[in-house]
C-alpha positions as semicolon CSV with decimal commas, in nm:
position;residue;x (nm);y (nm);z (nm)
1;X;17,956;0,104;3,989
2;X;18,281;-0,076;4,106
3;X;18,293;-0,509;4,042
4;X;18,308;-0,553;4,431
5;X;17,988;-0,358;4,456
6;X;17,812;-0,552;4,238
7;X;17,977;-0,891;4,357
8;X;17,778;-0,746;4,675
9;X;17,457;-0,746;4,529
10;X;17,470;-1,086;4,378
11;X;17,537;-1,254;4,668
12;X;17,267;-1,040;4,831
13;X;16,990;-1,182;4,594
14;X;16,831;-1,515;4,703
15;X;16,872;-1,811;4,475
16;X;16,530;-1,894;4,315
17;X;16,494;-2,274;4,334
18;X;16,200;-2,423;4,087
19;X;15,942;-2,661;4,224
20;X;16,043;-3,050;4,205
21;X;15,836;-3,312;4,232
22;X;16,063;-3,610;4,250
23;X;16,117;-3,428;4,648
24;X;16,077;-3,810;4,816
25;X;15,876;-3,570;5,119
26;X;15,609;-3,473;4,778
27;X;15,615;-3,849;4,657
28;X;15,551;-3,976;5,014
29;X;15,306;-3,685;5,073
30;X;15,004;-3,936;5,002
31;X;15,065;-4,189;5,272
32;X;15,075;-3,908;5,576
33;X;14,736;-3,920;5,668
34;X;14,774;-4,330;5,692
35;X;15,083;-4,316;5,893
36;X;14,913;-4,027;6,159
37;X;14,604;-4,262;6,278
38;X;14,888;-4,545;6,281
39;X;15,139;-4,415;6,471
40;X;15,048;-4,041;6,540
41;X;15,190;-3,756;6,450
42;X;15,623;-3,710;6,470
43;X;15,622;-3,448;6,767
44;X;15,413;-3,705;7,014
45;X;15,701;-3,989;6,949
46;X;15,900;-4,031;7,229
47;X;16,207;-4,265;7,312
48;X;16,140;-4,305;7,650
49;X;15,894;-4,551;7,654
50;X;16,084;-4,734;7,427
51;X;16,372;-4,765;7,632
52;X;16,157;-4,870;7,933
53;X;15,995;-5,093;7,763
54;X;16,332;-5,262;7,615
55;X;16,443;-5,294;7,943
56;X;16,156;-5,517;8,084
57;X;16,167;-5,714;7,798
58;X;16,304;-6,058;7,928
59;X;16,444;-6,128;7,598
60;X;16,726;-5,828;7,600
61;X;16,794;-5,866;7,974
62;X;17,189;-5,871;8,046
63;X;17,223;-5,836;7,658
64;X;17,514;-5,643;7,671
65;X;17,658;-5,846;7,920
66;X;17,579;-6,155;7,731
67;X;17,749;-6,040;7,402
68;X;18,051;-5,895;7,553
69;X;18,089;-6,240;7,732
70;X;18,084;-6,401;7,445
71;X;18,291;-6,170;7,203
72;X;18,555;-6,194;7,523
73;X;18,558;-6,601;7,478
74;X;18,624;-6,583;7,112
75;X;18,874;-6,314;7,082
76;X;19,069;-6,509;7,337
77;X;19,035;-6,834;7,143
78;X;18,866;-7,007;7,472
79;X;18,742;-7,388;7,447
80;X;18,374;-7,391;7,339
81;X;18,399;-6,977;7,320
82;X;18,426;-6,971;7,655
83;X;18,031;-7,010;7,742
84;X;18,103;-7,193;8,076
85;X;18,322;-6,876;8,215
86;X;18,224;-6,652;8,426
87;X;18,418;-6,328;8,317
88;X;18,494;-6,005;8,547
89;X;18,312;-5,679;8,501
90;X;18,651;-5,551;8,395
91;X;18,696;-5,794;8,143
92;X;18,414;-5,732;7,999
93;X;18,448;-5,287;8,017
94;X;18,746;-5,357;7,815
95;X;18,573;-5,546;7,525
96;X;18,542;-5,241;7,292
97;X;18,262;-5,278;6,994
98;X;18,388;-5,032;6,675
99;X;18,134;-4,768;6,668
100;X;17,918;-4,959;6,913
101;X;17,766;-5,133;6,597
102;X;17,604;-5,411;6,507
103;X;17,528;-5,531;6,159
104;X;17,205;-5,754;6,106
105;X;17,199;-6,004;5,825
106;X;16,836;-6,152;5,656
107;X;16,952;-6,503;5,592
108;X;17,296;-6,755;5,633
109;X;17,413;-7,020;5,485
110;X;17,497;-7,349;5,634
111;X;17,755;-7,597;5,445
112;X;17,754;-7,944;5,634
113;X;17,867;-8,322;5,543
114;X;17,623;-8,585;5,497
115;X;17,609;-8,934;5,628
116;X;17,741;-9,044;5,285
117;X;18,037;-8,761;5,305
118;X;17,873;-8,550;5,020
119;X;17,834;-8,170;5,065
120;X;17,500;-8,021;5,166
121;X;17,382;-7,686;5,242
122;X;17,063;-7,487;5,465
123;X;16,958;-7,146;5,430
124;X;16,859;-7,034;5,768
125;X;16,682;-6,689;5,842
126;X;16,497;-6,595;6,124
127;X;16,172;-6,582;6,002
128;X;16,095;-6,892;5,812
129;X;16,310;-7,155;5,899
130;X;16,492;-7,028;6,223
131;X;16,548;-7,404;6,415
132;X;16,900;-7,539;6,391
133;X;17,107;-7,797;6,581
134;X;17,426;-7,834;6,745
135;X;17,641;-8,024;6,950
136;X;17,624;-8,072;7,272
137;X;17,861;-7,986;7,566
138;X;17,780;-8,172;7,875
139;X;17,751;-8,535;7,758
140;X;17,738;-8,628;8,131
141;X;17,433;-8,466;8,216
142;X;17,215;-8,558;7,906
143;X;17,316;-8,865;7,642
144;X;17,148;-8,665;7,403
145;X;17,450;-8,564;7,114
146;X;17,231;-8,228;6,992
147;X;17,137;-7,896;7,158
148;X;16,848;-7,765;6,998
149;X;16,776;-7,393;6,902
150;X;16,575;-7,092;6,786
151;X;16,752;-6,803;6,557
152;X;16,708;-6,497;6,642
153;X;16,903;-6,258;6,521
154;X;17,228;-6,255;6,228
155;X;17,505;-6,005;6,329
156;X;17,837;-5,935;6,257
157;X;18,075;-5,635;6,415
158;X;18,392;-5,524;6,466
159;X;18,532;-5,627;6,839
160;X;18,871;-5,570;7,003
161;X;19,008;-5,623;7,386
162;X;19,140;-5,256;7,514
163;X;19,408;-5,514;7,763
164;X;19,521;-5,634;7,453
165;X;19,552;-5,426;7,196
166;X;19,514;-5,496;6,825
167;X;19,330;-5,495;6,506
168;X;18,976;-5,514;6,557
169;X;18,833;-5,842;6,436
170;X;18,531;-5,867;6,245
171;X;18,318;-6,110;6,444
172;X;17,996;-6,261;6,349
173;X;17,792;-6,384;6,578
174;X;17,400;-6,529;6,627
175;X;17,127;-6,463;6,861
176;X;16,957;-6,734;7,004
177;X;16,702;-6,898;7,211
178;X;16,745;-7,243;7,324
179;X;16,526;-7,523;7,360
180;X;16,541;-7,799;7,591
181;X;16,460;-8,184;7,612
182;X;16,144;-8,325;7,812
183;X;16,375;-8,599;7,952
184;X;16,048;-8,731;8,139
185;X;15,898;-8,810;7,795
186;X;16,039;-9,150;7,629
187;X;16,158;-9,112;7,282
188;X;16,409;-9,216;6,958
189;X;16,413;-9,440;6,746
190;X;16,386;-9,799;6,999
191;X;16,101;-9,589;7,113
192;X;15,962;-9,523;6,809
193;X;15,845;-9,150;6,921
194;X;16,000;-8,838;6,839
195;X;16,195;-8,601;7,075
196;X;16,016;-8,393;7,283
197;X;16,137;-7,996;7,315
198;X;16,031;-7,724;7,518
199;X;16,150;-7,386;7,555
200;X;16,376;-7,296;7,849
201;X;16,177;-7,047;8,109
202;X;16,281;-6,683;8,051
203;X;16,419;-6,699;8,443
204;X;16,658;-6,938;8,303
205;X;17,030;-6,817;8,256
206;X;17,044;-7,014;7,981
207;X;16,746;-6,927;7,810
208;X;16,903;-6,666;7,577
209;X;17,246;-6,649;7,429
210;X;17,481;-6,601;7,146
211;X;17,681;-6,832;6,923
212;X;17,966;-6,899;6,671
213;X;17,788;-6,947;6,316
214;X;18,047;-7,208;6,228
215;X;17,888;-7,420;6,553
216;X;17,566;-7,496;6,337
217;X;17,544;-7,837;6,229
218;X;17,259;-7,798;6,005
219;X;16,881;-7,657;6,016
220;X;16,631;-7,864;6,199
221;X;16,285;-7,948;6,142
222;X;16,052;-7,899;6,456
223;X;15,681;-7,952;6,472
224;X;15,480;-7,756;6,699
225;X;15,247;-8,068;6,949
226;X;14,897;-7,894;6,851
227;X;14,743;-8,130;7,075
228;X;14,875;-7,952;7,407
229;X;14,832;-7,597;7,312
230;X;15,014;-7,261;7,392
231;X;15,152;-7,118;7,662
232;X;15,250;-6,800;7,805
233;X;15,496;-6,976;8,116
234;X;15,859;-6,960;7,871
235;X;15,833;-6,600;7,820
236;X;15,563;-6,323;7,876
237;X;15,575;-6,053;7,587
238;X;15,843;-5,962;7,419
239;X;15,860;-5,698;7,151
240;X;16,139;-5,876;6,955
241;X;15,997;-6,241;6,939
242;X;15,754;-6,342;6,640
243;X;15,407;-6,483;6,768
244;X;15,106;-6,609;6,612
245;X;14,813;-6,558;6,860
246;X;14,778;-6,357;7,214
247;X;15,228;-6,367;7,239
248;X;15,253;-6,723;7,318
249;X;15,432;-6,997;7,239
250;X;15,373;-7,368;7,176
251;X;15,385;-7,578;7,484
252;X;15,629;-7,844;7,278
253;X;15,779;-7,908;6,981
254;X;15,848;-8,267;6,824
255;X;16,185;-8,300;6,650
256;X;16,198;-8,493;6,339
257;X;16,440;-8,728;6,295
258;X;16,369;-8,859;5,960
259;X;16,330;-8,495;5,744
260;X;16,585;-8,646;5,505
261;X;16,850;-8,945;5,516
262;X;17,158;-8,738;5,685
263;X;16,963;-8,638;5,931
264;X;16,830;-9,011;6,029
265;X;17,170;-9,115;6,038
266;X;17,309;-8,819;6,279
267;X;17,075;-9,047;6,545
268;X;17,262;-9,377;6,465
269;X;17,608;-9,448;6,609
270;X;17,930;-9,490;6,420
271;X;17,806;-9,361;6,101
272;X;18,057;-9,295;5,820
273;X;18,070;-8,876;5,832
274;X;17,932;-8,865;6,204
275;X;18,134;-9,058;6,365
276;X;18,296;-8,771;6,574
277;X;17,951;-8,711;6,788
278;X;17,969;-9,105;6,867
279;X;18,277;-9,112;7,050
280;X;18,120;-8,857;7,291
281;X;17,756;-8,983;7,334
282;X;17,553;-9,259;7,329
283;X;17,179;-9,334;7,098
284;X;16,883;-9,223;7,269
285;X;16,745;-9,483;7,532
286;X;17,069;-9,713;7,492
287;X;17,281;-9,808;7,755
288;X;17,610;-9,797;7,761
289;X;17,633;-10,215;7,788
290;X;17,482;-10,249;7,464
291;X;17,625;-10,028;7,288
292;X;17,947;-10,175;7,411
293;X;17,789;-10,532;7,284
294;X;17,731;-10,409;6,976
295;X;18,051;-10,267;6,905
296;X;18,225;-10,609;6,979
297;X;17,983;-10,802;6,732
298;X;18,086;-10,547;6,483
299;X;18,440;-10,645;6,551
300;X;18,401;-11,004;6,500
301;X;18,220;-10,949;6,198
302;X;18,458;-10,771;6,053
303;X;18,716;-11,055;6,076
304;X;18,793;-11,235;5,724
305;X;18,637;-11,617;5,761
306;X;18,678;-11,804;5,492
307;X;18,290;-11,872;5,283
308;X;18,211;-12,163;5,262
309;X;18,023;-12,093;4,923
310;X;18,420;-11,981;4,778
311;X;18,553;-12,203;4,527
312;X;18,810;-12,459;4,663
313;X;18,648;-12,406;4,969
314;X;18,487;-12,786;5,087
315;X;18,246;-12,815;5,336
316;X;18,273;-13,080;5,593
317;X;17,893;-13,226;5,511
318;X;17,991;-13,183;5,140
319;X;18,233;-13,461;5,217
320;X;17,989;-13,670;5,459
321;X;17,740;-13,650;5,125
322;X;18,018;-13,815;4,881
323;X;18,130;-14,080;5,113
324;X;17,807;-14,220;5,100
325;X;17,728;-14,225;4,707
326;X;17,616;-14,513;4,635
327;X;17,848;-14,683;4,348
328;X;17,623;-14,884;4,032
329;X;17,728;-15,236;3,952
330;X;17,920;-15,078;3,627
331;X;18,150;-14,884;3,861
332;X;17,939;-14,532;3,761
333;X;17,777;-14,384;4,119
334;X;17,394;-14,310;4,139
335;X;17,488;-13,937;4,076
336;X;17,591;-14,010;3,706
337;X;17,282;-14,225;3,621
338;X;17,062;-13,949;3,739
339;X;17,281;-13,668;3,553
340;X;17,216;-13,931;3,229
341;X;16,851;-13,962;3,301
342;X;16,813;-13,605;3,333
343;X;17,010;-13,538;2,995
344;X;16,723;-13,802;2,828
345;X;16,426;-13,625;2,995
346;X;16,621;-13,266;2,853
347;X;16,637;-13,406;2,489
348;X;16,282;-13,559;2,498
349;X;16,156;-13,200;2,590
350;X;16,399;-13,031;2,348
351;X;16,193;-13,282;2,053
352;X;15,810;-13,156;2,188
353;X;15,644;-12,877;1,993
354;X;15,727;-12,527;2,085
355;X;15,565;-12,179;2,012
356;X;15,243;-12,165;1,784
357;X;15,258;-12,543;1,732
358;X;15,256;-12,658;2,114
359;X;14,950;-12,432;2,141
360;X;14,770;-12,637;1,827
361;X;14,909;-12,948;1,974
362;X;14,724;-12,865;2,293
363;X;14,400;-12,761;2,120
364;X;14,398;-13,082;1,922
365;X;14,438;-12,946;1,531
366;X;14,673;-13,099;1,370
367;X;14,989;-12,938;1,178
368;X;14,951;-12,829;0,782
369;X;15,328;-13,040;0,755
């Protein structure tokens, strides 16, 4: 028999391959049955219903649109990212997304100043502690300094503009959904009530939206109002939203102002470390006229007077009082005589028992000496 004939029948003869059971579809054998009454079995999955169901979902409407808007406003190093412009659909088709892919993130960190310019830091994630704050951008129609919101999602990708070719730029990025003030509801601190938050209406253009991670001023603390309930009117269901009970959501949420000392102070005005946010806006339910009154007082205060309590410093009734000391017949004033009285009332006390014998003294016995 020639080599190439039996190089023939080698290849000719299947390869026996032993039995493994460290085969992930043996180890995950067990929890089949489980996963069939869940979810049925993998031939009766479909995509379609998905997709359908994706696209009635309020909270992914004009997604796409919404992100390349966005990714547009940064790459072109816009004012505020550009979240006021309205951007062609040409602009936009040439906003090119690596791969079209986006990478999610669990958690991300936060580094902010304090009131007393010390470094702090939050750990935000969507699940657990998902409320944040930033600044606002339309001082004119609220006084409120802070925009209030709700994290949805953590993403980075890879972005580039095809009318302006270059690198791609890794850009991350954060869902959103934003909250808005009851303005009809008095609050801060003259009030002595929290603020008042509701969600924006799904209808709302603004009710959904992405944002710069370096925009976050810090994590927030909000407090669901248990006394008026949930509500179904900011958003019907949504298969991407977390919710408690029957897809709702709480009617209002309180914001508190006093969850720590930096975060009391970001209400105040002119405080060392937030003083930028003053010059823009105004404290809750102040007007402008006293806030302009107090920031004259603070002026004069700040002058250097001279204290009357400093040394060579003489007040004026200091002087009235030593015109009219009265002067003794042996030239001394009434001031020394009392000065000498007080010295003999000093030395008589100084000569009266002290310690263990002023307590015998008082009891009557009389000292061993």
């Amino acid at each position: 028999m020639t080599p190439a004939a039996t190089t023939r029948e080698e290849k000719s003869k299947k390869i026996e391959k032993p039995f493994n059971l460290i085969t992930y579809k043996l180890h995950a054998l067990p929890d089949y049955p489980d996963a069939i009454v869940r979810f049925g079995t993998t031939d009766s999955t479909s995509t379609q219903n998905d997709i359908e169901v994706h696209e009635e979902d309020p909270a992914l409407k004009d997604f796409a649109h919404r992100l390349k808007s966005h990714l547009r406003g940064r790459i072109l190093n816009m004012e505020n990212g550009g979240y006021d412009v309205q951007f062609s659909d040409e602009e936009l088709i040439s906003v090119a997304i690596q791969g079209d892919l986006l990478y999610t993130h669990a958690t991300m960190r936060v580094n902010s100043t304090t009131y007393d310019v010390q470094r702090d830091q939050d750990v935000l994630n969507p699940r657990t502690r998902k409320f944040f704050i930033v600044h606002a951008q339309d001082p004119e129609e609220d006084s409120h300094p802070y925009w209030y919101g709700e994290l949805i999602g953590i993403f980075h990708c890879y972005a580039s503009l095809a009318d302006r070719p270059a690198k791609a730029q890794c850009m991350e990025f954060l869902w959103v959904r934003w909250f808005q003030r009851d303005t009809n509801y008095r609050c801060g601190l003259q009030a002595k009530r929290w603020l008042r938050l509701c969600y924006m209406p799904h209808g709302s253009p603004d009710a959904f939206g992405f944002i710069d991670p370096q925009d976050v001023l810090r994590g927030s603390h909000l407090i669901p109002a248990f006394h008026h309930g949930r509500t179904r009117d900011y958003l019907p269901k949504s298969a991407l939203l977390q919710r408690i009970e029957h897809d709702e959501d709480w009617r209002y949420h309180y914001a508190n102002m006093v969850v720590d000392r930096d975060m009391l102070m970001r209400y105040h005005v002119d405080v060392i470390g937030h003083r930028k946010v003053a010059q823009k806006f105004q404290v809750q339910d102040e007007s402008p006229q006293e806030s302009a009154a107090a920031v004259e007082e603070d002026a004069e205060m700040e002058v250097d007077e001279p204290d009357p309590m400093d040394k060579g410093v003489i007040n004026e009734e200091d002087e009235e009082d030593e015109e009219d000391e009265e002067v003794g017949v042996d030239g001394r004033s009434s001031s020394s005589e009392s000065e000498e009285e007080t010295t003999e009332e000093e030395s008589d006390e100084d000569d009266s028992p002290q310690g263990d014998e002023a307590v015998r003294s008082r009891l009557g016995f009389t000292s061993n000496n």
